[in-house]
DOTITI-692486 format. One line per 3 residues: number of its first residue (from 1); their letters; for each residue x, y, z of C-alpha. Coordinates in steps of 0.1 Angstrom, whole numbers. Example, Ala and Ser with C-alpha at 12.3 -4.5 7.8 and 13.67 -1.06 7.14 Angstrom:
REM DOTITI-692486
1) AS) 123,-45,78 | 137,-11,71 $
END
This chain:
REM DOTITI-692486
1) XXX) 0,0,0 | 18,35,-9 | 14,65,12 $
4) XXX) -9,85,-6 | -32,50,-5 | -23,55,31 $
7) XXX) -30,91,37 | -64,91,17 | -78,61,39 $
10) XXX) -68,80,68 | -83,111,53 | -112,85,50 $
13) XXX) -114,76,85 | -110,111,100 | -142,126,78 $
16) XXX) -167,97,94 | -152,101,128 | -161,137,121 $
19) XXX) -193,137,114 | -202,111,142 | -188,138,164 $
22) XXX) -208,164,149 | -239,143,146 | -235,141,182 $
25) XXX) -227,177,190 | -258,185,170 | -283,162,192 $
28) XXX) -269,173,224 | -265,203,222 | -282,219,191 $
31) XXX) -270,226,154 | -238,247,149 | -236,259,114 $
34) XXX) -197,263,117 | -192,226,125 | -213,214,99 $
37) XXX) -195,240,71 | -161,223,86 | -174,188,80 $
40) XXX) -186,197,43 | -149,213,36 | -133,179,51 $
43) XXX) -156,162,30 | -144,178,0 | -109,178,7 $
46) XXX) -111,136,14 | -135,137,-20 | -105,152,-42 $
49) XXX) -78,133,-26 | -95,102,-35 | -103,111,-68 $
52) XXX) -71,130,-75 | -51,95,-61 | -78,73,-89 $
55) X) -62,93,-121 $
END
């Protein structure tokens, strides 16, 4: 497995593990518009990386 394989899976891993913890955020203790525009950008960033890695 090479390191950008690596990095992207990682990349992988961190945006679910962010949105679990803003899911939860959300239901305790109401919706932050902030956290939610920071999941969408680390969303997008994992998005490009894995289709930027596929080419």
């Amino acid at each position: 497995m090479s390191g950008s394989t690596k990095s992207t899976k990682a990349m992988g891993v961190l945006t679910v593990t962010a949105l679990v913890v803003v899911s939860a955020y959300t239901a305790a203790l109401g919706s932050n518009g902030w956290l939610w525009f920071g999941w969408v950008v680390l969303g997008l960033v994992t998005i490009g990386m894995a289709t930027s890695r596929s080419t």
